[in-house]
SEKOLPA-24218 format. One record per residue (C-alpha): residue in one letter; x, y, z. Coordinates in steps of 0.001 Angstrom, whole numbers, plus 500000, padded with zeros to 6 digits. Layout:
# residues N
aXYZ/...
***
This chain:
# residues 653
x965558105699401757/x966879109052401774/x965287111719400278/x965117115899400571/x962806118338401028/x962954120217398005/x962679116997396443/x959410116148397787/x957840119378397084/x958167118385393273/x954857116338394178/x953419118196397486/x952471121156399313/x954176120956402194/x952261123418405317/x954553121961407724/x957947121970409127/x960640119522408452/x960157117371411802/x956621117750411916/x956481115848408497/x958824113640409939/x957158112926413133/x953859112030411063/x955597109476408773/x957314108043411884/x953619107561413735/x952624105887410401/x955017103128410124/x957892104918408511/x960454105608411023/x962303108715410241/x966229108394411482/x967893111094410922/x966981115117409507/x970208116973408627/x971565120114406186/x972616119834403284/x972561122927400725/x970639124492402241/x967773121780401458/x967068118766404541/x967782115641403901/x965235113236405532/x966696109486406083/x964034106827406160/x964110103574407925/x961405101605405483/x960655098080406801/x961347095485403860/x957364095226403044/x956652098753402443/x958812098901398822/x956173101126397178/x957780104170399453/x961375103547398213/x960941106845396083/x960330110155396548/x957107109892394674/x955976107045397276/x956869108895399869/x954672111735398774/x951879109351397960/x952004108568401595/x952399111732403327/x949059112194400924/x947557109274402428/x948251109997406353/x946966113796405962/x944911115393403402/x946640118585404363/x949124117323402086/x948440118735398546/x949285116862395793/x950667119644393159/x949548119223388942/x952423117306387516/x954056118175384152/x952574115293382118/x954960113244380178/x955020115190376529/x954107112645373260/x957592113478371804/x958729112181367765/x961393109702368555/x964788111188366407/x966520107736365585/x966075104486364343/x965604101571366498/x968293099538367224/x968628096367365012/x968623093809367632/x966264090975368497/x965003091061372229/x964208087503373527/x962397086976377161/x963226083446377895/x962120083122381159/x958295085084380738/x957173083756384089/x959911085847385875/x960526088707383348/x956724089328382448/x957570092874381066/x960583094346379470/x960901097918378193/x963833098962376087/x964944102258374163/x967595103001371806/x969875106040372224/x972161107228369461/x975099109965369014/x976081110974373001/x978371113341373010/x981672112753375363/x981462116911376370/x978056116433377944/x977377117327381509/x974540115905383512/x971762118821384018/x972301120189386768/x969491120105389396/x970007116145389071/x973489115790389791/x973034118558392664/x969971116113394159/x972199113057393145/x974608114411395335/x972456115591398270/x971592111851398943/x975232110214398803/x975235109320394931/x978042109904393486/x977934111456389677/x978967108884386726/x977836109723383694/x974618112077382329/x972942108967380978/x973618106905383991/x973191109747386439/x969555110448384645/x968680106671385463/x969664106588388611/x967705109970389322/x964803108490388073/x964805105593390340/x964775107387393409/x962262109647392177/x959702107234390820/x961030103727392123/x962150102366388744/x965307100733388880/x966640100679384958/x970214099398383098/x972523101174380317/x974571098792378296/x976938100491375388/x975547099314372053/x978485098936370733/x979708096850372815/x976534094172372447/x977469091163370089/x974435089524368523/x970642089633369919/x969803090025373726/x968233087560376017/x966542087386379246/x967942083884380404/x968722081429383503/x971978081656384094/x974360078239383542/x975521076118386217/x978975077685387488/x978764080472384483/x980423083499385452/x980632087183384886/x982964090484385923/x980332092833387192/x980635096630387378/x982107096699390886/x985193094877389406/x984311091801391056/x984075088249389174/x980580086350390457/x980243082329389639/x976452081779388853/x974035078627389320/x971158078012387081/x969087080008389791/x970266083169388765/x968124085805386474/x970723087415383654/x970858089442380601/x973061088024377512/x973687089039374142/x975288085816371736/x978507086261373938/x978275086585377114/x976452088134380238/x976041091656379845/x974171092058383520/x972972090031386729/x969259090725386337/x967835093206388294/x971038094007390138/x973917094707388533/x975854095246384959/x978892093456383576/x982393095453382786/x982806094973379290/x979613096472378426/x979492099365381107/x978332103146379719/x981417105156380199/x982418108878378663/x983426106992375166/x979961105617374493/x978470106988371758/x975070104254371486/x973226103724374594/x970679100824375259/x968435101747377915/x966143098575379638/x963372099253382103/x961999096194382988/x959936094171385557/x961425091354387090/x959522089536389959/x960432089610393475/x961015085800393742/x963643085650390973/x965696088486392879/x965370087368396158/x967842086587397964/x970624086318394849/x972303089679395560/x973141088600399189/x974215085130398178/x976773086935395896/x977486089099398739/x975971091997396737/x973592094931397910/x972479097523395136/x970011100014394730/x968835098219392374/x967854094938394155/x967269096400396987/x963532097822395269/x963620094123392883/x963248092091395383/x961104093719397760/x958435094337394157/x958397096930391975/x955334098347390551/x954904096608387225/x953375099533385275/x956311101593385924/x958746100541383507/x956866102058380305/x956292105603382684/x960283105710383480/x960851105499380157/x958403108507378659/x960296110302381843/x963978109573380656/x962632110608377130/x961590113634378376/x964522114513380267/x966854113674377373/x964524116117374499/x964257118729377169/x968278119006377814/x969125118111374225/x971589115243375472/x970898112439372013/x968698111187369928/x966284108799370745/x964077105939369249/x960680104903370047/x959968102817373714/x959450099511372649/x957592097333375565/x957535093474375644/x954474092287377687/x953212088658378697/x950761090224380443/x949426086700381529/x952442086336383928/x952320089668385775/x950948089266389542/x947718089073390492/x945759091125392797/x943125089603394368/x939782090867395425/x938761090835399257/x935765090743400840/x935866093412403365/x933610092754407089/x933041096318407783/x931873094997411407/x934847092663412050/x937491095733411226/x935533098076413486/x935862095011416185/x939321094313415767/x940452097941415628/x937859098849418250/x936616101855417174/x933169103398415362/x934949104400411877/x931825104459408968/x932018101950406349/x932429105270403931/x935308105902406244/x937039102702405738/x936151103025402011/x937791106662401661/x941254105416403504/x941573102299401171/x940958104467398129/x943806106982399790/x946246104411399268/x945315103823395349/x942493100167395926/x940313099645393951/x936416099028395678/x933358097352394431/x931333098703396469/x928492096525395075/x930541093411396324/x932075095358399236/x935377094033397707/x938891095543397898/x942021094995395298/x945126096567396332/x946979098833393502/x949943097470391278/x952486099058393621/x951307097339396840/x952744093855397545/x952125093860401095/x948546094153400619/x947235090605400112/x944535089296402848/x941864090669405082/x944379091558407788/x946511093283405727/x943670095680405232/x942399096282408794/x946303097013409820/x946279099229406827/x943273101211408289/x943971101451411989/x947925102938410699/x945868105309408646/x943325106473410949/x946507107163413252/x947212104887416468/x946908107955418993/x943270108456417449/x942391104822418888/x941059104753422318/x942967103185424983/x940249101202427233/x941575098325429823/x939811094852429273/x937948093958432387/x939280090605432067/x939951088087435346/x942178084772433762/x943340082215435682/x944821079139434750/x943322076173435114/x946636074104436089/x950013074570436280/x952478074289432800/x955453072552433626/x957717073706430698/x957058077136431947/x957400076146435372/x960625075059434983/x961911077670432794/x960768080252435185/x962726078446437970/x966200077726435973/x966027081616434798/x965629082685439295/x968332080812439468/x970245082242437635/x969025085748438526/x970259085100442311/x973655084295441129/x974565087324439315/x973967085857435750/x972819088219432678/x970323086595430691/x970856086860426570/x968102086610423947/x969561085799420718/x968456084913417148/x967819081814416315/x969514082777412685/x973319082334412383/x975822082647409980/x978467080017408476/x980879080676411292/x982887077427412818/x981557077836416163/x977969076423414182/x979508073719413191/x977940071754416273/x975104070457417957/x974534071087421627/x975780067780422844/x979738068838420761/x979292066721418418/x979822067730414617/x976943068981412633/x976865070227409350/x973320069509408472/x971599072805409258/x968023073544408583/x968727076521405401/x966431079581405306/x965738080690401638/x964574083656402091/x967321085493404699/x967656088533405035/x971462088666405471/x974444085984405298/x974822086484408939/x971210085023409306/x971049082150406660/x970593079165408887/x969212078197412287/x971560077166415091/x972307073864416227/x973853075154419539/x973510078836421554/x976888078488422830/x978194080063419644/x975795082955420192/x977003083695424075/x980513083518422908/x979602086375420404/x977720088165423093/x981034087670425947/x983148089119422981/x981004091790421649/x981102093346425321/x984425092480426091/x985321094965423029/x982850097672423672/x983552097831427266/x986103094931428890/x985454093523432373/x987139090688434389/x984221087910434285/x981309087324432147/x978493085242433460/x975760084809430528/x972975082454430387/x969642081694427208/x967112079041427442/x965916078730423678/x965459075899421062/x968171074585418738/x967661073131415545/x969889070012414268/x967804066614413851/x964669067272415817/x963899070872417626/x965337070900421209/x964764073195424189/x968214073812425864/x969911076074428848/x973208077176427509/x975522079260430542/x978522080886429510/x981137081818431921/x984619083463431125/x987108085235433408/x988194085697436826/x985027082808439394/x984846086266442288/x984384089932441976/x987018092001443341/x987952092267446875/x991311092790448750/x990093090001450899/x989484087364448775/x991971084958446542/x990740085079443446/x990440082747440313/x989862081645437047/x986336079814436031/x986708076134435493/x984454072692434856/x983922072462438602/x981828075628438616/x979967074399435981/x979162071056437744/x978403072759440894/x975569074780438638/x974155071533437166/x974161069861441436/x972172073117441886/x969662072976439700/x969178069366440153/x968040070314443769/x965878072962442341/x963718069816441064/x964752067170443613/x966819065216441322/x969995063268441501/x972842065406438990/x973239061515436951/x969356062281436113/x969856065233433986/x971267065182430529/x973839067771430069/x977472068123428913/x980294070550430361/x982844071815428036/x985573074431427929/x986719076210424526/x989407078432423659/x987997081642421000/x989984084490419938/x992335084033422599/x989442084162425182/x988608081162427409/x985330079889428151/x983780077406429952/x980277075891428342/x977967074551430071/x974388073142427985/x971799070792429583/x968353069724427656/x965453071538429230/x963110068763427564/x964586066020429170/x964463067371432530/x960765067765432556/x960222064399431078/x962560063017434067/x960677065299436628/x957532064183434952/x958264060847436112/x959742061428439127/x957127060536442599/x954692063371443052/x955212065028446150/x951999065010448483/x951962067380451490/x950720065816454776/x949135067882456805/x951247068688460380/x949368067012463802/x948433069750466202/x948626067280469202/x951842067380471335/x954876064700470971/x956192062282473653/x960132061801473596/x961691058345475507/x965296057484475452/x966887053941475227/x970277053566476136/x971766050190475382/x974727047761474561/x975009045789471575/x977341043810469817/x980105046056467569/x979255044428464455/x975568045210464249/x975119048193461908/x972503051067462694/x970679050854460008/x969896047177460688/x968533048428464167/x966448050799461929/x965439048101459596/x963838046074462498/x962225049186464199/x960160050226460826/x959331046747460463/x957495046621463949/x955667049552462415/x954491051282465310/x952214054549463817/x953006057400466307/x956100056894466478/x956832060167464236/x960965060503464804/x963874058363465850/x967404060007466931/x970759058742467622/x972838060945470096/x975458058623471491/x977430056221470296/x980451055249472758/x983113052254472269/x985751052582475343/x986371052401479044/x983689050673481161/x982187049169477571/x982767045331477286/x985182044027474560/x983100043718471482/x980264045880472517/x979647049270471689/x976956051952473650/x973993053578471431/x971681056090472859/x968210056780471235/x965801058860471290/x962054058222470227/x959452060683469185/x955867059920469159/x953229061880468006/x949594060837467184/x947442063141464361/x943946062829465436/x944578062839470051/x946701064034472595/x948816060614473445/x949055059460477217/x952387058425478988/x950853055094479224/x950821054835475881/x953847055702474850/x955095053593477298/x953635050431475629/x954857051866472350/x958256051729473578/x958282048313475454/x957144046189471959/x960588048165470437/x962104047302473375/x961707043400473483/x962220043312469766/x965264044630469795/x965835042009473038/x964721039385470849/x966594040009467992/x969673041260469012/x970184040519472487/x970753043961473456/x971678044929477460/x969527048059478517/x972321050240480543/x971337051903483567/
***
């Protein structure tokens, strides 16, 4: 929303400077970007989140300023003069179709514009001052009053309109060539305006051609109508179309405005003798407008919540600042018709901690000792795949989970095709009309946005995040692309391949003492925009169900009592494998005997044909005494004369 000073003083007294005005509406919610000259006037650029549309004007604006400081004084407005309408009424019939979604359509009749007029001159100068560019008077005049007052309205040449005019659905596939020279194909989900002929505008967003108001038009039809957020949503940036107009549509426009825009444009035209004019005419189904419903306000729970000692009088005066309605008897709220945002008791207590000012709220630290009760594995693991990658020089991404229609969405985590992405209706952009079915896509768009903003030789990028294709998944997605080593005179370098990947997966497998065949995961490399990339995606849900299944390990406490070592050295027949000796030793299952050790094995010179020489050590250790030589002695005689039993061994001496 952009907007200038001079502008704004229309409605206030201003005591302030430019950035000090600014600085307040940025600490209320209404981030300022930008102050700059122009003409001598500053022109204040806006940054309105998409729920506050009642400040898309510079008479919202000032009704907020108004709101945040009472310093701000609100200057006596011109009232709209009662002024005798100097023309007929148009002879056409006006028919709302669709009443739920067009509950209120205004419409005036303008007769005998004259091709030398200019458009007065303080409005084209503002016009101007804000980036629009000048069209025509009538058109200019409209689109003056929509940033003033936040009423978007529509010219149509009257000559050009065949038959009666109808506020319709639109037919399946029907098409029409907007202003913008563009040709749009419909659905039956679209809002339009249509005389017997044809569409003469896209609801609430944008005009046709053949009807357009250009310096030839001699009859004007003005409409300043109401149409409901739902029915705009969404449809201008499905078309790929962003106007003015839908931009303030869709986000709600106050429905008692388009009655007021009209006395305004009336006034404007008698006051600068630009045509003639009939009466406003005003369609209402006044059974379909919104609703505003009353809340209960808990004085106690907003003073909790907010946590500060603000008067119920106090809390009463800020919500009637911002144009609610109280019943004080009830201790009820209703917000005002230009407030969509404004719906539950939350809404409210956010409303009155932004007003009372978030610097004004004491900061105190909650005395507040929390520990978990037991570990969360998901988290667990998480934390320890993200170290991981930490220690090896990894940058971690966080991406939206929204994505666009490119081909790089076209497939689930595993690689396999998938075109049946969960759709989000109400998105915000065509770039975010769906949720992923992979991240890889996303990392790829990270490696190349970097690569063009500032180019390196590798790119190592990592996210751990859910995708969405059949069922929600939790996945680690690594991205690598470019040369394996940093740069060093020393050191051959390389290009990334699978291997690397694999070696990650044989890594984090140990992380979790697991075998790489127990994880689920899939390696893959992919050529983009003449970059190379090699993908690597495992499921993060799987691995904790496989390490919740895995043997618990238990920690056994160490024995503090010192170890006995004795050595057997011994022949024994070639083909009698170690392990087999080890086999028969755990079976005799002698407890203290903590350790056993094979330093020699020999097969040679002074070794009979078909023996071979092992050497063993044996380790015992007892956990609750100090063990005697005798003991150990006995220990090793019973692994002694099984091993004489069973194998026929020949102690060497």
């Amino acid at each position: 929303m952009k907007l200038t000073r001079n502008w704004l003083e229309d409605y206030l007294d201003i005591p302030v400077n430019t950035e000090d005005l600014c600085h307040q509406l940025t600490m209320a919610g209404l981030e300022v970007d930008n102050i700059s000259l122009v003409n001598n006037d500053e022109l204040i650029d806006i940054d309105l989140t998409p729920n506050r549309s009642d400040c898309l004007s510079v008479n919202g604006v000032a009704r907020e300023l108004r709101s945040i400081d009472k310093k701000y004084k609100r200057k006596v407005l011109n009232k709209n003069i009662e002024v005798d309408s100097s023309c007929e009424n148009i002879k056409i019939n006006f028919h709302i179709a669709e009443k739920e979604v067009c509950p209120r359509y205004g419409f005036m009749y303008l007769e005998n514009v004259s091709s030398s007029l200019n458009t007065p001159e303080q409005i084209k100068k503002r016009l101007k001052s804000i980036g629009i560019k000048s069209i025509h008077p009538v058109v200019d005049i409209l689109n003056y009053l929509m940033i003033d007052i936040g009423q978007p309205m529509h010219a149509y040449d009257a000559d050009k309109i065949k038959g009666d005019i109808s506020v319709r659905f639109a037919k399946n596939k029907e098409s029409f060539k907007a202003l913008d020279g563009n040709e749009y194909k419909l659905t039956d989900k679209n809002i339009v305006v249509s005389d017997d002929n044809e569409i003469i505008s896209l609801a609430g967003i944008i005009g046709s051609e053949h009807c357009s108001v250009t310096s030839k038009s001699k009859n004007i039809i003005i409409e300043s109508a109401f149409f409901k957020p739902k029915a705009i949503a969404n449809k201008a940036r499905e078309l790929k179309l962003q106007t003015e107009s839908s931009q303030r549509f869709e986000r709600g426009v106050d429905f008692n405005l388009p009655e007021e825009a009209l006395l305004k444009l009336r006034n404007i035209l008698c006051e600068n003798k630009i045509c003639d004019f009939s009466d406003i005419n005003i369609i209402n189904q006044t059974e379909n407008l919104p609703q505003k419903n009353n809340v209960k306000l808990d004085f106690n729970k907003i003073r909790a919540l907010i946590g500060i000692d603000i008067s119920d009088h106090d809390i009463i005066n800020i919500l009637s600042s911002i144009g609610c309605q109280i019943d004080k008897e009830t201790s009820s709220v209703k917000s005002s018709s230009y407030r969509y945002d404004l719906s539950i008791h939350a809404d409210y207590i956010e409303e009155i901690a932004r007003l009372y000012g978030y610097d004004n709220i004491p900061i105190i630290s909650e005395k507040i000792s929390a520990h978990p009760i037991k570990k969360y594995l998901p988290f667990d693991v998480t934390n320890e795949i993200k170290k991981y990658f930490y220690n090896n020089s990894f940058s971690e991404c966080i991406n939206y989970s929204f994505v666009n229609n490119s081909s790089l969405e076209n497939f689930d985590w595993k690689n396999n095709e998938f075109d049946k992405h969960h759709k989000i209706t109400n998105y915000m952009s065509l770039e975010q009309n769906k949720l992923r079915s992979n991240i890889d896509s996303s990392l790829i768009k990270n490696i190349h946005y970097n690569n063009n903003v500032n180019s390196q030789n590798s790119y190592k990028f990592f996210e751990v995040s859910n995708v969405f294709s059949d069922k929600i998944e939790k996945v680690l997605t690594c991205v690598v692309s470019g040369d394996r080593y940093a740069e060093g005179w020393s050191l051959k370098n390389r290009k990334f391949d699978k291997y690397d990947m694999t070696s990650v997966v044989e890594d984090i497998a140990r992380l979790f003492g697991l075998k790489k065949s127990e994880i689920n995961y899939i390696i893959k490399d992919t050529i983009n925009d003449k970059m190379h990339f090699i993908v690597l995606t495992l499921s993060i849900d799987d691995l904790i169900n496989t390490i919740k299944k895995s043997p618990e390990e238990k920690f056994i406490n160490y024995s503090k009592f010192p170890y006995i070592r004795r050595d057997l050295s011994f022949l024994i027949d070639v083909s009698i494998t170690y392990a087999t000796i080890l086999k028969l030793i755990k079976k005799i299952n002698v407890l203290s005997l903590k350790k056993i050790l094979l330093f020699d094995l020999y097969i040679g010179k002074n070794v009979p044909n078909g023996k071979k020489s092992l050497a063993m050590g044996f380790i015992f250790q007892d956990k609750e005494k100090t063990l005697t030589h005798e003991q150990a002695d006995l220990y090793i005689e019973t692994i002694l004369k099984e091993l004489q039993s069973e194998f026929n061994i020949e102690l060497r001496k």
